[in-house]
mmCIF file of the N, C-alpha and C atoms, coordinates in Angstrom:
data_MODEL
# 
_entry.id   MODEL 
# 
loop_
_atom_site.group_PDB 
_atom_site.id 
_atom_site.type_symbol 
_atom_site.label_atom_id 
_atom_site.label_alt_id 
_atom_site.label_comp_id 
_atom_site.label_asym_id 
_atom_site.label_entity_id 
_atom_site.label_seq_id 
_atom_site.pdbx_PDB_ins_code 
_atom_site.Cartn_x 
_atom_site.Cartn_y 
_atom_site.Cartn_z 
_atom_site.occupancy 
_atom_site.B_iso_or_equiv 
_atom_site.pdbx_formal_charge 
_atom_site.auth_seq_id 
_atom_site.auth_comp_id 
_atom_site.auth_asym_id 
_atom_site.auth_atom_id 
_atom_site.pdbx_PDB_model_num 
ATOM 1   N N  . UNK A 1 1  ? 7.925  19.362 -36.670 1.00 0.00 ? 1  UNK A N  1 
ATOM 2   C CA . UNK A 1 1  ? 8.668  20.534 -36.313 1.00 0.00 ? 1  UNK A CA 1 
ATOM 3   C C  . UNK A 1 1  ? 9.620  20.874 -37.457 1.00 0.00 ? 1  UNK A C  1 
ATOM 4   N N  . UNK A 1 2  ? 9.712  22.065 -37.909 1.00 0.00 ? 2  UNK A N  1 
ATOM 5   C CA . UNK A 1 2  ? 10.605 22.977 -38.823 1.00 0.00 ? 2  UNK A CA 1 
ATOM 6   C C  . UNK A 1 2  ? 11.671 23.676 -37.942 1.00 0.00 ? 2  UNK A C  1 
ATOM 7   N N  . UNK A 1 3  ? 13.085 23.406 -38.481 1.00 0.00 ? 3  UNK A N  1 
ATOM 8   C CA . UNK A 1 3  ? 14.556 24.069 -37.957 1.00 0.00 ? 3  UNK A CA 1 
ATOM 9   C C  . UNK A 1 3  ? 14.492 25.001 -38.934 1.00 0.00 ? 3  UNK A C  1 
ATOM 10  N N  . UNK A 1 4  ? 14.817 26.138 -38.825 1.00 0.00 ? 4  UNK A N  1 
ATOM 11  C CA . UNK A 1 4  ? 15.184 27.200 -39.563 1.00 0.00 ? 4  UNK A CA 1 
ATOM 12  C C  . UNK A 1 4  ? 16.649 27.429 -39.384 1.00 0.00 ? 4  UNK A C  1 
ATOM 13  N N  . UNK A 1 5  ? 17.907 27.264 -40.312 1.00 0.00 ? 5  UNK A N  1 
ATOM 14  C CA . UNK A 1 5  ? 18.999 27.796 -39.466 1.00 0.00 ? 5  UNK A CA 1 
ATOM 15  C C  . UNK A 1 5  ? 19.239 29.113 -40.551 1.00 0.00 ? 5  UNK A C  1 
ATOM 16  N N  . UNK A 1 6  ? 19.590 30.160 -40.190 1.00 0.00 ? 6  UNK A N  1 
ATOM 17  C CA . UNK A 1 6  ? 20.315 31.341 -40.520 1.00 0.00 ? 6  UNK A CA 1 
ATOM 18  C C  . UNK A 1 6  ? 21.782 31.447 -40.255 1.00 0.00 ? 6  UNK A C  1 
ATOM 19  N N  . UNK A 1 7  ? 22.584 31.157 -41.346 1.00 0.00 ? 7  UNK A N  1 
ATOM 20  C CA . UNK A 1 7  ? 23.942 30.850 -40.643 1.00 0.00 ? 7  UNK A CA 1 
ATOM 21  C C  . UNK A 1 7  ? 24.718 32.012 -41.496 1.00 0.00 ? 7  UNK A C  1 
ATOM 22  N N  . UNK A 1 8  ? 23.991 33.185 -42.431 1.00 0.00 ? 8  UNK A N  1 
ATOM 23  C CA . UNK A 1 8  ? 24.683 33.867 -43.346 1.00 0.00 ? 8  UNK A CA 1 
ATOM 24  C C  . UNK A 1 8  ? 26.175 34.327 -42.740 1.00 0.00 ? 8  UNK A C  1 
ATOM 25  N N  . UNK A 1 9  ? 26.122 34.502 -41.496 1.00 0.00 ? 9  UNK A N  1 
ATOM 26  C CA . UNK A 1 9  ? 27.200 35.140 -40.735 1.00 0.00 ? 9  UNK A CA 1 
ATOM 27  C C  . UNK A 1 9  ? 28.028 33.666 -40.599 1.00 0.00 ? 9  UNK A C  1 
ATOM 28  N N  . UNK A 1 10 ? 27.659 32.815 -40.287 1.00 0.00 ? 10 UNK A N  1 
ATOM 29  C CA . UNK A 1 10 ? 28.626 31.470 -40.060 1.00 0.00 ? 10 UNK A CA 1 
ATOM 30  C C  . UNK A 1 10 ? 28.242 30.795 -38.842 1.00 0.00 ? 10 UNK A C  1 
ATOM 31  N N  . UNK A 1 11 ? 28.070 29.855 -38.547 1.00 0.00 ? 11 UNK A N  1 
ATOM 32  C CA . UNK A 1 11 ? 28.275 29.207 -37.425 1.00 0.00 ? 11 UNK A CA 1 
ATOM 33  C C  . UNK A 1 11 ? 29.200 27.497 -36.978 1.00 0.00 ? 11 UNK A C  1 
ATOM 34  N N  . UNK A 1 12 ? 29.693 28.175 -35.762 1.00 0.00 ? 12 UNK A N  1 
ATOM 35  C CA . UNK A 1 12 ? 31.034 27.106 -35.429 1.00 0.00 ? 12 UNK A CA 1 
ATOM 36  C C  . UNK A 1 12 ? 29.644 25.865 -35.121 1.00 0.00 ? 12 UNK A C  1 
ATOM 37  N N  . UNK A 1 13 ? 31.160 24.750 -35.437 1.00 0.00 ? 13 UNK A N  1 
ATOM 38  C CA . UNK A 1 13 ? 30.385 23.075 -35.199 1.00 0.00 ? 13 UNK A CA 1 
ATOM 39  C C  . UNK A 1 13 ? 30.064 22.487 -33.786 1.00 0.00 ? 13 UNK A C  1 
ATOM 40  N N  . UNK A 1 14 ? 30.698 23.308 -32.944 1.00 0.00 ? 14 UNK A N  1 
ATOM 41  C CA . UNK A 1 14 ? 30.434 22.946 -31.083 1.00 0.00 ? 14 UNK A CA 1 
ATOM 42  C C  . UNK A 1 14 ? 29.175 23.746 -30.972 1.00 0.00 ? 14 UNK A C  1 
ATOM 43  N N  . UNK A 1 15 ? 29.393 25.086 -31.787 1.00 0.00 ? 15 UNK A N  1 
ATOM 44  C CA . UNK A 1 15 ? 27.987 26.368 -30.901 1.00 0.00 ? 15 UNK A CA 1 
ATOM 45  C C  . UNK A 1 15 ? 26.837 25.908 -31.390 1.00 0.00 ? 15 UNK A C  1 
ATOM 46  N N  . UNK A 1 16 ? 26.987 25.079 -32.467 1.00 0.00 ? 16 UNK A N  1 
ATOM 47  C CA . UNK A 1 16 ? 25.546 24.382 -33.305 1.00 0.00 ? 16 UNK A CA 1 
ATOM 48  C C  . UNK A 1 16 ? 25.009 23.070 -32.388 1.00 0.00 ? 16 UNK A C  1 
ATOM 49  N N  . UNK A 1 17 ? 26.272 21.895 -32.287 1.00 0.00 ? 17 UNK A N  1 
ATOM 50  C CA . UNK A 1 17 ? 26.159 21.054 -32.186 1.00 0.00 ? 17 UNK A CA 1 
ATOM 51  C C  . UNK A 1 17 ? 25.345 21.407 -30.025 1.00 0.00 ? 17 UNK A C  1 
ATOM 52  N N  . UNK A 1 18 ? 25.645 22.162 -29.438 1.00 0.00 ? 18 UNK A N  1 
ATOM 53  C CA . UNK A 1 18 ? 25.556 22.419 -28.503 1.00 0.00 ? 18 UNK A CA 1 
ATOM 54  C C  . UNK A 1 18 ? 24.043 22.786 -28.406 1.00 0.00 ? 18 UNK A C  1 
ATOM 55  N N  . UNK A 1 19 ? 23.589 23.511 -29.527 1.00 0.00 ? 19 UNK A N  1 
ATOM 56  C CA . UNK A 1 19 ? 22.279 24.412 -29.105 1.00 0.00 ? 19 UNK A CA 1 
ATOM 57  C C  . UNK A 1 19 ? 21.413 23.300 -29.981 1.00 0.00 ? 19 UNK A C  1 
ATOM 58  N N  . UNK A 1 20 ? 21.697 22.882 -30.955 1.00 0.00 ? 20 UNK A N  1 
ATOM 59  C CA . UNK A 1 20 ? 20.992 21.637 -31.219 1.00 0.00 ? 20 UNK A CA 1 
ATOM 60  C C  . UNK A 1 20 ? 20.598 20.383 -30.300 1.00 0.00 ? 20 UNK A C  1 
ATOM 61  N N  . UNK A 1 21 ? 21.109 20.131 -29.505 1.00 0.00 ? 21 UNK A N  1 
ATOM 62  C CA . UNK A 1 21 ? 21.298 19.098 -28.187 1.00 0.00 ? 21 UNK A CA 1 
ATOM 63  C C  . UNK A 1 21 ? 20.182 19.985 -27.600 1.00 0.00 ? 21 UNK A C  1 
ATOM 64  N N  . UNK A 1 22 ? 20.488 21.212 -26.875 1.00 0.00 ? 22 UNK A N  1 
ATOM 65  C CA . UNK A 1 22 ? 19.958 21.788 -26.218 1.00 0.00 ? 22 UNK A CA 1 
ATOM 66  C C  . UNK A 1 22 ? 18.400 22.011 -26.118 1.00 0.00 ? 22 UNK A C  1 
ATOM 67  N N  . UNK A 1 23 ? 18.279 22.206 -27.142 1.00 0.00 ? 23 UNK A N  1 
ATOM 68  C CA . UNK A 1 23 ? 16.585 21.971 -28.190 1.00 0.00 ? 23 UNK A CA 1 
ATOM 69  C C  . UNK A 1 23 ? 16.129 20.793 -27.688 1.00 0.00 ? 23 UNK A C  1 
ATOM 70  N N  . UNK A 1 24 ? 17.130 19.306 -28.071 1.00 0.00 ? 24 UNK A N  1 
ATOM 71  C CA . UNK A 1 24 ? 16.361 18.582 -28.033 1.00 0.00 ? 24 UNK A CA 1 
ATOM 72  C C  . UNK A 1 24 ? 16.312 17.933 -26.325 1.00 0.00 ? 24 UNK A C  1 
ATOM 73  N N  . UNK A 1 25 ? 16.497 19.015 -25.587 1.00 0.00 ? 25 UNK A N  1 
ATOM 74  C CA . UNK A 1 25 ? 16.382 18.457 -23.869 1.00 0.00 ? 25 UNK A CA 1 
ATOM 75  C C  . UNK A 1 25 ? 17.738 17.955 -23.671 1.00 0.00 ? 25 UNK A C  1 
ATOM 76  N N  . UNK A 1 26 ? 18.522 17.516 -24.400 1.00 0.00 ? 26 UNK A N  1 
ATOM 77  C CA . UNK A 1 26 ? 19.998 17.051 -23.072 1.00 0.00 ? 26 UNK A CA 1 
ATOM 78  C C  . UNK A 1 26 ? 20.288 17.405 -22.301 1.00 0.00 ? 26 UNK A C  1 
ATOM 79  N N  . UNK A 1 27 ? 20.952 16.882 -21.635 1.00 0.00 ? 27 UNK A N  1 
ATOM 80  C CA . UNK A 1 27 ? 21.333 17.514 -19.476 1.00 0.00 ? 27 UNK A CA 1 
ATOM 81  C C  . UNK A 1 27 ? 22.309 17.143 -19.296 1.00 0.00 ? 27 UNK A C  1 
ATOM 82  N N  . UNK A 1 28 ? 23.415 17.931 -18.898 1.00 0.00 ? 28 UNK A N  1 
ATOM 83  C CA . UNK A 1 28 ? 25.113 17.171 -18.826 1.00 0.00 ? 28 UNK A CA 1 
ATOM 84  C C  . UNK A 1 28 ? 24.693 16.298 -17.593 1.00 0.00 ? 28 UNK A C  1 
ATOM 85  N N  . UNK A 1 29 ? 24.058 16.232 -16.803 1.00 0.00 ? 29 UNK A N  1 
ATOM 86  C CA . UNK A 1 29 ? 24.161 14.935 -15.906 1.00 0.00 ? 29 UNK A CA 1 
ATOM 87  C C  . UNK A 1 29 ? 22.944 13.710 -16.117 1.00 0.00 ? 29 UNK A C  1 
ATOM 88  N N  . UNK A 1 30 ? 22.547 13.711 -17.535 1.00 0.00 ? 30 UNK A N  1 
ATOM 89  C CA . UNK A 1 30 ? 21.735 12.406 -17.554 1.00 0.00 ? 30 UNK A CA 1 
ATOM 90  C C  . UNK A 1 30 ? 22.008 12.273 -19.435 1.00 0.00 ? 30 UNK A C  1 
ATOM 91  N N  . UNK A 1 31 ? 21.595 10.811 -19.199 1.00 0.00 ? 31 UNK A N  1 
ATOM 92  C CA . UNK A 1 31 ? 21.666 10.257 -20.500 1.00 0.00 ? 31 UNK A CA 1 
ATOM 93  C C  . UNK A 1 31 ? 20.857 10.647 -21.594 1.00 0.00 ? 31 UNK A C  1 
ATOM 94  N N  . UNK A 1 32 ? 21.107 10.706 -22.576 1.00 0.00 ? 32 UNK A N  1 
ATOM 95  C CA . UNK A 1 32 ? 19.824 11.552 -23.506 1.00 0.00 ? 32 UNK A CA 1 
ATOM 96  C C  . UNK A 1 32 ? 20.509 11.664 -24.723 1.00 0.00 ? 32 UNK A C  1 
ATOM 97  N N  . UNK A 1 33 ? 19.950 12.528 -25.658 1.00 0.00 ? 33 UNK A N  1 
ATOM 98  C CA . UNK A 1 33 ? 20.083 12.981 -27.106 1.00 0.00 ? 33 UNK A CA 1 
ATOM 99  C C  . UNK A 1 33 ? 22.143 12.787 -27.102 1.00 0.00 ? 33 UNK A C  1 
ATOM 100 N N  . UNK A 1 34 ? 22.339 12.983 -26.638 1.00 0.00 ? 34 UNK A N  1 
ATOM 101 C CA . UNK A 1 34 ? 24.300 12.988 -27.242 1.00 0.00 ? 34 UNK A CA 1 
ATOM 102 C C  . UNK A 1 34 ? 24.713 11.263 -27.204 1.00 0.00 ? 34 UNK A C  1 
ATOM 103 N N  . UNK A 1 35 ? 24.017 10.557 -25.711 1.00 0.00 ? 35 UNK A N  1 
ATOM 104 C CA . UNK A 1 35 ? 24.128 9.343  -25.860 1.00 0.00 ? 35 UNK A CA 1 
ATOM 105 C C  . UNK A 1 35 ? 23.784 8.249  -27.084 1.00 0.00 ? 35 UNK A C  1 
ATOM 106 N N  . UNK A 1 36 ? 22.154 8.717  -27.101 1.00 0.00 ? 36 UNK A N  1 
ATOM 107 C CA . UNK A 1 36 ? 21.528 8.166  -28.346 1.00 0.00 ? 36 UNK A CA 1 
ATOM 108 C C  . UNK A 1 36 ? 21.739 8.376  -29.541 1.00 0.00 ? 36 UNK A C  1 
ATOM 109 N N  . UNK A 1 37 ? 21.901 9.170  -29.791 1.00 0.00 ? 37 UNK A N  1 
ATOM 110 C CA . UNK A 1 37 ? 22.073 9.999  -31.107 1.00 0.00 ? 37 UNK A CA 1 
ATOM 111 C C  . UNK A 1 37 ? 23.373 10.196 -31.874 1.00 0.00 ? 37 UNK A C  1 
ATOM 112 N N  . UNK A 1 38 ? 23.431 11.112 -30.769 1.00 0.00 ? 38 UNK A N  1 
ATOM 113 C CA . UNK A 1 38 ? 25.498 11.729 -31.025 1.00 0.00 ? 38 UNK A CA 1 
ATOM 114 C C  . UNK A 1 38 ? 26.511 10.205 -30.969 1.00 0.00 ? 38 UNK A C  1 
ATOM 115 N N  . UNK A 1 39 ? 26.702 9.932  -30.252 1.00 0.00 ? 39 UNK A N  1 
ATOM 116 C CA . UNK A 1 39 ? 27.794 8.966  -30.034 1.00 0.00 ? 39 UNK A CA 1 
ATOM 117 C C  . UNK A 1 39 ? 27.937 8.213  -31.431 1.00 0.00 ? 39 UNK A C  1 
ATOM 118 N N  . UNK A 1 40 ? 26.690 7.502  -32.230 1.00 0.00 ? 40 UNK A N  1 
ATOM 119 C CA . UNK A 1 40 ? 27.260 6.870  -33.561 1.00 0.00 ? 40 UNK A CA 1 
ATOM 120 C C  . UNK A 1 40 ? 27.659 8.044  -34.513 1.00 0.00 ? 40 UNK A C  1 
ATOM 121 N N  . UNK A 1 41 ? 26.974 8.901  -34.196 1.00 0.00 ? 41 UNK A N  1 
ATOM 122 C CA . UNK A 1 41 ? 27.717 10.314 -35.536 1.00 0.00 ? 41 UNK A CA 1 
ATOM 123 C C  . UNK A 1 41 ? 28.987 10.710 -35.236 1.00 0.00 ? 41 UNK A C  1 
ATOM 124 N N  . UNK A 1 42 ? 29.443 10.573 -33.666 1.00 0.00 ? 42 UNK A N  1 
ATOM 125 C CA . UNK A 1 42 ? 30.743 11.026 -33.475 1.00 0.00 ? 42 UNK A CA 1 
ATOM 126 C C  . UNK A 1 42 ? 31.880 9.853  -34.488 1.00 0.00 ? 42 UNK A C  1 
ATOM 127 N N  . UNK A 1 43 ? 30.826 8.386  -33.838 1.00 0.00 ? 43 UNK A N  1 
ATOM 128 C CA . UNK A 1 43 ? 32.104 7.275  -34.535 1.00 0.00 ? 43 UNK A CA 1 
ATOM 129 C C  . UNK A 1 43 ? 32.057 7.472  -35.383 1.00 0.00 ? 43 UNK A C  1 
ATOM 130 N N  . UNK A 1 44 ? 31.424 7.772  -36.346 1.00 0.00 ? 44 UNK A N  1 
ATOM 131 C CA . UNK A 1 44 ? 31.384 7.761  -37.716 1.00 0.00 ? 44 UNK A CA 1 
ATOM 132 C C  . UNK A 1 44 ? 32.319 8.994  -38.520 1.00 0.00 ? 44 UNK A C  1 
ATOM 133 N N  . UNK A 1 45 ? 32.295 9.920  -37.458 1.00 0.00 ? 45 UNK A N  1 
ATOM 134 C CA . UNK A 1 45 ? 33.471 11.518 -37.931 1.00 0.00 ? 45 UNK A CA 1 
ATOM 135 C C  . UNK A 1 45 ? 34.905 10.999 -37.074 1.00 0.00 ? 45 UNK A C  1 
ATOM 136 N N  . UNK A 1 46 ? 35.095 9.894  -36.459 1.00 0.00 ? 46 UNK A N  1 
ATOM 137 C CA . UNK A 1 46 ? 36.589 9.933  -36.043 1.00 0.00 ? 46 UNK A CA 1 
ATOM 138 C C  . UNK A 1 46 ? 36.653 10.064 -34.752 1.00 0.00 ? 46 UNK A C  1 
ATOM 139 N N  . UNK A 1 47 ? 35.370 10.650 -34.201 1.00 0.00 ? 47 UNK A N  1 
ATOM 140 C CA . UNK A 1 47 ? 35.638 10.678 -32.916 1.00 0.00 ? 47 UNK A CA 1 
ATOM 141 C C  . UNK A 1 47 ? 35.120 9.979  -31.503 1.00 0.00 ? 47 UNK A C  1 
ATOM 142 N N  . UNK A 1 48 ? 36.454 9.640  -30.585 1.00 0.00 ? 48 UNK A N  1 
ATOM 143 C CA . UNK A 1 48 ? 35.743 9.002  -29.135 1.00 0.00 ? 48 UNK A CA 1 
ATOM 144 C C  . UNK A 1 48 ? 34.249 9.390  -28.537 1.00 0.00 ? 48 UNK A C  1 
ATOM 145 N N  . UNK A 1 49 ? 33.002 9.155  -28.530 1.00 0.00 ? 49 UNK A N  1 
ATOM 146 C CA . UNK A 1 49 ? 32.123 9.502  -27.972 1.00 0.00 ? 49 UNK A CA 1 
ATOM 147 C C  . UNK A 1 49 ? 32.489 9.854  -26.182 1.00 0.00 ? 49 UNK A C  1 
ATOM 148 N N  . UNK A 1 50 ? 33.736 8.537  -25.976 1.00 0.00 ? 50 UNK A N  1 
ATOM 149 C CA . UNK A 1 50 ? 34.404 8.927  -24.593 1.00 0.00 ? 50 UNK A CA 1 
ATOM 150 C C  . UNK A 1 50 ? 35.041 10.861 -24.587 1.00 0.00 ? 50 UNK A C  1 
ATOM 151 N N  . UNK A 1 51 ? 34.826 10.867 -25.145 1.00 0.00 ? 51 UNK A N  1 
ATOM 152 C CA . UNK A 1 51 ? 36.254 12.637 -25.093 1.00 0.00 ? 51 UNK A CA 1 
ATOM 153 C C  . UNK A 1 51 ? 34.881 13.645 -25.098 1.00 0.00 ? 51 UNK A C  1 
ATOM 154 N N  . UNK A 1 52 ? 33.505 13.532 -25.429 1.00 0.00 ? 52 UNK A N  1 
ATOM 155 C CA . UNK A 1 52 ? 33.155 14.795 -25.742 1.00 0.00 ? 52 UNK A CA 1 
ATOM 156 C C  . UNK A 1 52 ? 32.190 14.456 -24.403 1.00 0.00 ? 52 UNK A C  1 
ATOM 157 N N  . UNK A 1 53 ? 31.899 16.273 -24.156 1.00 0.00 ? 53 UNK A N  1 
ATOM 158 C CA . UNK A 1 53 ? 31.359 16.193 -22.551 1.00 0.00 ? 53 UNK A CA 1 
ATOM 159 C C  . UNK A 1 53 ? 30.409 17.516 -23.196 1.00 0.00 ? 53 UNK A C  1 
ATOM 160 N N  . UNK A 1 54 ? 28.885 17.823 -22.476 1.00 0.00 ? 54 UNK A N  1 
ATOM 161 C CA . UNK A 1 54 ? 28.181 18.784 -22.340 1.00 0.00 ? 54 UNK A CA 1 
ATOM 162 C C  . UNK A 1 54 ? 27.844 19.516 -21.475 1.00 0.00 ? 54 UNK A C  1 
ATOM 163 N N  . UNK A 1 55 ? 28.037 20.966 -20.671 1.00 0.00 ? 55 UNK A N  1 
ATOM 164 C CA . UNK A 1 55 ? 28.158 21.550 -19.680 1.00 0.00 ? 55 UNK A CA 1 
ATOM 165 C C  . UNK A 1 55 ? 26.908 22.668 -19.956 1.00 0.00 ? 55 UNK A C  1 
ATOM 166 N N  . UNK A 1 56 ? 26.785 22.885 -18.792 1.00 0.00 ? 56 UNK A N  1 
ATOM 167 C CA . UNK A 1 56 ? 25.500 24.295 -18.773 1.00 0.00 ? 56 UNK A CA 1 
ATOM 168 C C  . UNK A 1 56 ? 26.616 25.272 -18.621 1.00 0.00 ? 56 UNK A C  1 
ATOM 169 N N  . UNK A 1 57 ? 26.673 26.348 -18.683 1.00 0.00 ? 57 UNK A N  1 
ATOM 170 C CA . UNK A 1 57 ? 27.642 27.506 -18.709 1.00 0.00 ? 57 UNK A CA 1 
ATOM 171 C C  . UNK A 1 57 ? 26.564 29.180 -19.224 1.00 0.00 ? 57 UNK A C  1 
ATOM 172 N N  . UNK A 1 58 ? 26.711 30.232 -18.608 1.00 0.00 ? 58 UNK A N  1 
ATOM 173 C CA . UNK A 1 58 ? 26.393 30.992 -19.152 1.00 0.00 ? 58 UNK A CA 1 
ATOM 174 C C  . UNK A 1 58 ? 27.364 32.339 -19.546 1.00 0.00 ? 58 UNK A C  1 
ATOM 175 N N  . UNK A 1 59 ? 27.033 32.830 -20.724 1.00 0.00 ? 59 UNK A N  1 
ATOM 176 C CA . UNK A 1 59 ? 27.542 33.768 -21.439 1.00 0.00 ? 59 UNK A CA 1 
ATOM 177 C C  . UNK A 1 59 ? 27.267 35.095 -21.533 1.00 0.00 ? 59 UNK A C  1 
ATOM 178 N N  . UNK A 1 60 ? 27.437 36.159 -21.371 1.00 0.00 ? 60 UNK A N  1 
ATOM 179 C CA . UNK A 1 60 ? 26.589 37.378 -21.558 1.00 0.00 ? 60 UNK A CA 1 
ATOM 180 C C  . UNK A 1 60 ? 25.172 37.640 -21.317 1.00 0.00 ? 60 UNK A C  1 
ATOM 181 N N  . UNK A 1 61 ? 24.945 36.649 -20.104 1.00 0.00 ? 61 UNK A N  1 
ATOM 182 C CA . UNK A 1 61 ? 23.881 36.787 -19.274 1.00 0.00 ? 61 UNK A CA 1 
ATOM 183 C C  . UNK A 1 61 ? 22.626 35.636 -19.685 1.00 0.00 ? 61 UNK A C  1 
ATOM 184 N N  . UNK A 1 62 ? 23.273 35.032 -20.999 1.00 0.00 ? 62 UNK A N  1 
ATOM 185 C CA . UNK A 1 62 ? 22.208 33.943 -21.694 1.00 0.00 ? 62 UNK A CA 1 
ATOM 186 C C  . UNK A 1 62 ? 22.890 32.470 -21.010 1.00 0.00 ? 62 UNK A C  1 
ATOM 187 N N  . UNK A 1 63 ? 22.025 31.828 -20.448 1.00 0.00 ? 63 UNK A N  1 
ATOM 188 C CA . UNK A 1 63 ? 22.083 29.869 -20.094 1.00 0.00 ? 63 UNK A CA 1 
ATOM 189 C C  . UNK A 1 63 ? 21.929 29.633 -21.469 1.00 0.00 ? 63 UNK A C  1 
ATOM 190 N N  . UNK A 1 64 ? 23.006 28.673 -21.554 1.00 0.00 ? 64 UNK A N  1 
ATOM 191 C CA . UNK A 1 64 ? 23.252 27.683 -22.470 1.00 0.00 ? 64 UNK A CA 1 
ATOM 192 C C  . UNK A 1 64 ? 24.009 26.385 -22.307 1.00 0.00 ? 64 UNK A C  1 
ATOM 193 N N  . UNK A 1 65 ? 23.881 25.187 -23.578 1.00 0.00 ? 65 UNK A N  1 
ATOM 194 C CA . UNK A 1 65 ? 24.846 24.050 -23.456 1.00 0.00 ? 65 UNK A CA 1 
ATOM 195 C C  . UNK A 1 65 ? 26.236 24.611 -23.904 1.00 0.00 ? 65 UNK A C  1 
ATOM 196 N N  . UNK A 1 66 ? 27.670 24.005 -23.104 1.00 0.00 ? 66 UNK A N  1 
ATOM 197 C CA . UNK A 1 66 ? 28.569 23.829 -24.055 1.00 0.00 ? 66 UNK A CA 1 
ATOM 198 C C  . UNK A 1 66 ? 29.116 22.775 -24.365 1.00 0.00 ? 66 UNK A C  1 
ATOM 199 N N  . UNK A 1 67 ? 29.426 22.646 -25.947 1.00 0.00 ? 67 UNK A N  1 
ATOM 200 C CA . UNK A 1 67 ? 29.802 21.402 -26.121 1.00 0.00 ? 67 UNK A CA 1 
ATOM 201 C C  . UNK A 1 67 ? 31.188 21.112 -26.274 1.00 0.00 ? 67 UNK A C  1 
ATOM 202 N N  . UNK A 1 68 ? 31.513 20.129 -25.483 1.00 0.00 ? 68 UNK A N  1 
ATOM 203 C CA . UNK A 1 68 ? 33.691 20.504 -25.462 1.00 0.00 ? 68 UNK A CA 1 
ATOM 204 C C  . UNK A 1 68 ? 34.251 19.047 -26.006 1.00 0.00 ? 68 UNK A C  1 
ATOM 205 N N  . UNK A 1 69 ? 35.141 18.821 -26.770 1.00 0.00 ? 69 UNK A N  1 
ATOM 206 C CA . UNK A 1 69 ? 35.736 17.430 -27.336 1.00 0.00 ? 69 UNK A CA 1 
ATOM 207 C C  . UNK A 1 69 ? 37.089 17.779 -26.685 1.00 0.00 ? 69 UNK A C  1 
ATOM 208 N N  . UNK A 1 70 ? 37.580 16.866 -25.931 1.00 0.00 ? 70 UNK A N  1 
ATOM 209 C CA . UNK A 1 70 ? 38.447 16.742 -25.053 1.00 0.00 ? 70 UNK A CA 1 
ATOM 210 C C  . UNK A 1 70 ? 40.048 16.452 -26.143 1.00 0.00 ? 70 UNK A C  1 
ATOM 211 N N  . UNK A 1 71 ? 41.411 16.537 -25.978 1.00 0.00 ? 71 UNK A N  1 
ATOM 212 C CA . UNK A 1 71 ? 42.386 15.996 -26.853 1.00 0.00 ? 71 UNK A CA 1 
ATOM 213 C C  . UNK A 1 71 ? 42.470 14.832 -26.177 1.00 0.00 ? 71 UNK A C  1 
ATOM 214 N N  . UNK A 1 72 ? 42.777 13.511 -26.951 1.00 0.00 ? 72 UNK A N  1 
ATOM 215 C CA . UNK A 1 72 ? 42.920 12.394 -26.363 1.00 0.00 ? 72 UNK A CA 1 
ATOM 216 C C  . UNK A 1 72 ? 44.637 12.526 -26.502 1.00 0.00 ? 72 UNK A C  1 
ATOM 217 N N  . UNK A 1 73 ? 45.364 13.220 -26.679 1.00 0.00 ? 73 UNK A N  1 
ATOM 218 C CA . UNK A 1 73 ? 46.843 13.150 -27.140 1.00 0.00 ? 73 UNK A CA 1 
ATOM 219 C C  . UNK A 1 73 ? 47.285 13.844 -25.602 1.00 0.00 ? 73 UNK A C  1 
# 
């Protein structure tokens, strides 16, 4: 499989990190791609794998993941 990203306009690190997950099947209520995957990339950027959570939510009529990193402060 080939990712194409088009980001000329920009894209934020949650709206990526979210639709990337999303692709690869994650489900905010089961274990999967953020567990396996994500959690050592989070340790490795600084962050609690405990703090970040993935939600279904829709936007302007489109279903999607969102991806939220909680403040531990």
């Amino acid at each position: 499989m080939i990712l194409y990203l088009d980001c000329s306009s920009g894209a934020s690190g949650d709206m990526l990190a979210a639709a990337l997950l999303d692709v690869a099947g994650a489900q905010p209520s089961e274990e999967g791609p953020l567990e396996r995957r994500g959690a050592p990339a989070l340790k490795a950027a600084g962050i609690d794998p405990r703090l970040v959570r993935i939600e279904r939510t829709t936007r302007g009529g489109v279903d999607a993941l969102a991806f939220r990193v909680a403040d531990d402060g």
